[in-house]
C-alpha positions as CSV (number, residue, x, y, z in Angstrom):
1,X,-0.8,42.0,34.4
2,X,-0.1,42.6,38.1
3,X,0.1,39.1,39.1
4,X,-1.2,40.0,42.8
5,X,-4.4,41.9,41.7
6,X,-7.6,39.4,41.6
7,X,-9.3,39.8,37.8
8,X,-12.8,39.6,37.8
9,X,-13.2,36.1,35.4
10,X,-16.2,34.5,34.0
11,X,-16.3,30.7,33.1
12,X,-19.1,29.0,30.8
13,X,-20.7,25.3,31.9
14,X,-22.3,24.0,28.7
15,X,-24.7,21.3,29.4
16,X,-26.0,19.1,26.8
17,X,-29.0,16.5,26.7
18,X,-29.5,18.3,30.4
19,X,-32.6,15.6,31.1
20,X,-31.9,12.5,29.5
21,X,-27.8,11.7,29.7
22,X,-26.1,15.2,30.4
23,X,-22.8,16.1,29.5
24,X,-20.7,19.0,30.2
25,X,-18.0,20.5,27.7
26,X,-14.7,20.7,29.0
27,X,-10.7,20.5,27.9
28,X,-7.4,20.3,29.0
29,X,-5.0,23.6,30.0
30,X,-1.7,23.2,28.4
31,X,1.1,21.7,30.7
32,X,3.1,25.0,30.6
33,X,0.5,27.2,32.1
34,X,0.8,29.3,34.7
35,X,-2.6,28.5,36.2
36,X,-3.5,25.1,36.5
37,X,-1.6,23.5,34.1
38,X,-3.3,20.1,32.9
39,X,-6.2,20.4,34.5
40,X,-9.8,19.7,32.7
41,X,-11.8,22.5,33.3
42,X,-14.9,24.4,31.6
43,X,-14.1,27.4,29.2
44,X,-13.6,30.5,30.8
45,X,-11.0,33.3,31.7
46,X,-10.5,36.8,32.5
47,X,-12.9,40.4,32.1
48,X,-11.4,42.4,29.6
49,X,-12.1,46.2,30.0
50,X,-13.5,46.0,26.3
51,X,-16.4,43.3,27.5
52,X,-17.8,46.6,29.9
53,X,-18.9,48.1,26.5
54,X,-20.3,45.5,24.8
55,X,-23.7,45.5,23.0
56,X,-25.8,42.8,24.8
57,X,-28.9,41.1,22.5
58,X,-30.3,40.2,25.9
59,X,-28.8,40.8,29.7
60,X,-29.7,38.2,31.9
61,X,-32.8,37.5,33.7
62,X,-33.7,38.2,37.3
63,X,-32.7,37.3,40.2
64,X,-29.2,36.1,38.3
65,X,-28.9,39.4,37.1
66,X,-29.2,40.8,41.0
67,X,-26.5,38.5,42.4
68,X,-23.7,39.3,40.1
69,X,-23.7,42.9,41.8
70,X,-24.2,41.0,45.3
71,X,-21.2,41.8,47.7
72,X,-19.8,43.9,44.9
73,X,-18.5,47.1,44.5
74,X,-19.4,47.8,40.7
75,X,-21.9,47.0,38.7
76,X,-20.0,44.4,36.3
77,X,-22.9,42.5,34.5
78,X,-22.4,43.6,31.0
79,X,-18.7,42.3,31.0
80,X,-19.1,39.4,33.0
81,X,-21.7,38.3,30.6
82,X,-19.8,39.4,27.8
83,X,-16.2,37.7,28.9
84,X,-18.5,34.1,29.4
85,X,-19.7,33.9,25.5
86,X,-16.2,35.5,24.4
87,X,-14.1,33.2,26.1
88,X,-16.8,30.1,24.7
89,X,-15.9,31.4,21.4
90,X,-12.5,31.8,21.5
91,X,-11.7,28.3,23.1
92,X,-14.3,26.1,21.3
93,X,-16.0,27.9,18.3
94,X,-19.0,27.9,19.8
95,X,-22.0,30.7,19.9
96,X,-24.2,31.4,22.4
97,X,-25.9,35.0,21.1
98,X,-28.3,36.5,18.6
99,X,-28.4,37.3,15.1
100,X,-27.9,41.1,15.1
101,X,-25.4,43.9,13.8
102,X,-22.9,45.5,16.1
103,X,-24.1,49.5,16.4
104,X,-20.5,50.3,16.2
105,X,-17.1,48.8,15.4
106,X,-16.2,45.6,17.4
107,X,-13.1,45.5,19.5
108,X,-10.3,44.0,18.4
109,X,-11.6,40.7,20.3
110,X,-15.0,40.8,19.5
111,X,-14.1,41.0,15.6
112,X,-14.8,37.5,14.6
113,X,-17.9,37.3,16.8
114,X,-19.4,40.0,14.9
115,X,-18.4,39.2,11.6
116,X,-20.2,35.8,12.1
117,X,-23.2,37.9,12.6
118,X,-24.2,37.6,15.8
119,X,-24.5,39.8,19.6
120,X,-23.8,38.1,22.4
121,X,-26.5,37.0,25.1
122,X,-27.2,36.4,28.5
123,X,-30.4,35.6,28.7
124,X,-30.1,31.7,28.5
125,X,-27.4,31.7,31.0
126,X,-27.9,31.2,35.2
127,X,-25.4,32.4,37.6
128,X,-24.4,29.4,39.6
129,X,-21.2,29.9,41.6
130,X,-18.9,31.9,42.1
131,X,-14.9,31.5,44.0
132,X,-12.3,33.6,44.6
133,X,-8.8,31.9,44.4
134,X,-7.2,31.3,47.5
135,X,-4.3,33.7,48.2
136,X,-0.3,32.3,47.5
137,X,-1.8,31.3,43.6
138,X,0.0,32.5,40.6
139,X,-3.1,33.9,39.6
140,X,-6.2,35.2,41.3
141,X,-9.6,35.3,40.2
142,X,-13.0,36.6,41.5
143,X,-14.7,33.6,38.8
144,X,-18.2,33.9,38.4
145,X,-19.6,30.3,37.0
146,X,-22.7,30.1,34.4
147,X,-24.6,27.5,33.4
148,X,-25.9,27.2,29.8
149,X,-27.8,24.7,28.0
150,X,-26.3,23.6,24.6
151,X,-29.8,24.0,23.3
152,X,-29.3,27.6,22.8
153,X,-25.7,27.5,20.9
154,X,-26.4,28.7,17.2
155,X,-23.9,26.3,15.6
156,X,-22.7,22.5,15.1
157,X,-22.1,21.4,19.1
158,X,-19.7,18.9,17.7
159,X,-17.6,21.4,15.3
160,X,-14.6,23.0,17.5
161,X,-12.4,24.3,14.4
162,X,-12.2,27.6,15.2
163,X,-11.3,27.1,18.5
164,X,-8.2,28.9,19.6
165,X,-5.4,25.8,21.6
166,X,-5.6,27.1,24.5
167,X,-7.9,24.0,25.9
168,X,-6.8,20.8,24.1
169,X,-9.1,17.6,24.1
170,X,-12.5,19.2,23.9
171,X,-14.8,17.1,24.8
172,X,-18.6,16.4,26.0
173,X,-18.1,14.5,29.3
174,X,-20.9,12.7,30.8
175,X,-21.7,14.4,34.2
176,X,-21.7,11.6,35.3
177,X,-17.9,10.3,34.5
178,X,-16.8,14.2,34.7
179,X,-15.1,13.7,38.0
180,X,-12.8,10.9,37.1
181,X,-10.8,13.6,35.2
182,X,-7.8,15.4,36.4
183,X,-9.8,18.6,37.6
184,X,-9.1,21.1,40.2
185,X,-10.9,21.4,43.2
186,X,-13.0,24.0,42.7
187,X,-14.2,23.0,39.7
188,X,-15.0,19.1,41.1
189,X,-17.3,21.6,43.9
190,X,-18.8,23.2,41.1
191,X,-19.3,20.0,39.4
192,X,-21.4,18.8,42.4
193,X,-23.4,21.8,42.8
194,X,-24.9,21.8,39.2
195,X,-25.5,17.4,39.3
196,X,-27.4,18.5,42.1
197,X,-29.9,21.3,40.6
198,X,-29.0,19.9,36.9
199,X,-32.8,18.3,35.7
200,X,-34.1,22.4,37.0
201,X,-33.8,24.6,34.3
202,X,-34.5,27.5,36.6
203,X,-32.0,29.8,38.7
204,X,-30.9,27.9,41.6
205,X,-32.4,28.7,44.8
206,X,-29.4,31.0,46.3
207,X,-25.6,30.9,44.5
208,X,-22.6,29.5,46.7
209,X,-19.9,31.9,47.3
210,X,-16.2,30.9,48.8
211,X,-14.8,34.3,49.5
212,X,-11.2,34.1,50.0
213,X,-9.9,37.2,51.1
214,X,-6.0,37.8,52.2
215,X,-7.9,37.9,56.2
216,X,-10.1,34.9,56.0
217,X,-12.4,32.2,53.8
218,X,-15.9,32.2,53.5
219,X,-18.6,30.3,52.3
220,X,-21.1,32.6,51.8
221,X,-25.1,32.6,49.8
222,X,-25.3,35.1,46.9
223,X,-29.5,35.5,47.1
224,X,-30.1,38.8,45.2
225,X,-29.3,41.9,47.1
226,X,-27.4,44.5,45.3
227,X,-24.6,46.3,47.5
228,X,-27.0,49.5,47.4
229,X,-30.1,47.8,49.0
């Protein structure tokens, strides 16, 4: 991996009990890693050029679907929606997609996902944020952020066995007490953002951007304008 490149990255909020007492699933990274080592934050990690071609049940709805290819230069929906319900099922065990057969073989990371019997989804999930890490970082990331209600997950919410170890201490954290945790900042933004729109189970009016380029930092509002419009 060219460690100065910025990889396109999706990351998954899972929200439980979203009206009444709502909690958010997060663990801990391990304290050797390269990017923020110890930190609570929600599942998530980097596109893989395999996600491009994966067979969606569902893409996401409008005008979420729109903003991912705002202030873009490719069209990246499929595997930005793909990478979010990978990386939830590789780090917890959990399933956000529908019953259905692959059309063709599953990559090498999708196996397990498909043998379960399932295509991903994105139809239950909204685009909420999206940051790029600041420059001097070990790693970079354009990270897109999507919230999901644990409603939708096809399995046990409470059943994290076949997560993989890279996120130790899984746990539902009442939004509430999520902030007392060691987190990084961005995530403690994001935090804020969704306790803020969290009892609205529709899109978000527009979807904060911090743009930090090598030249300067932005805070910009994604809205729903492609790049071509």
């Amino acid at each position: 991996m060219d460690k100065t490149a910025i990889c396109d990255a999706s990351t998954i909020i899972l929200v439980r009990d979203r009206q009444d007492n709502p909690s958010v699933l997060m663990g801990q990274r391990g304290a050797k890693a390269a990017f923020m080592p110890n930190k609570f934050v929600f599942p998530g990690g980097a596109m893989d050029v395999a996600d491009l071609d994966v067979p969606l049940a569902y893409g996401m709805p409008a005008p979420c679907d729109l903003r991912l290819v705002e202030d873009t230069t490719r069209d990246l929906r499929i595997g930005l929606v793909a990478a979010a319900v990978r990386e939830l099922w590789e780090e917890t065990g959990l399933i956000l997609g529908e019953h259905g057969t692959w059309p063709t073989p599953a990559p090498a990371d999708w196996q397990s996902f498909a043998d379960a019997g399932y295509l991903p989804s994105g139809r239950n999930l909204q685009f909420v944020f999206r940051a790029i890490t600041p420059p001097g970082r070990p790693r970079r990331f354009d990270a897109r952020f999507f919230l999901a209600d644990a409603a939708h997950i096809q399995n046990d919410l409470n059943d994290f066995a076949r997560a993989s170890d890279e996120l130790s201490h899984l746990q539902w954290i009442p939004l509430s007490q999520a902030r007392s945790f060691d987190l990084p900042f961005i995530t403690e933004v994001v935090l804020a953002e969704v306790a803020s729109n969290i009892a609205n189970d529709q899109p978000p009016a527009s979807v904060p951007f911090f743009r930090n380029d090598d030249e300067e930092s932005l805070f910009l509002r994604l809205r729903g304008h492609s790049h071509t419009d």
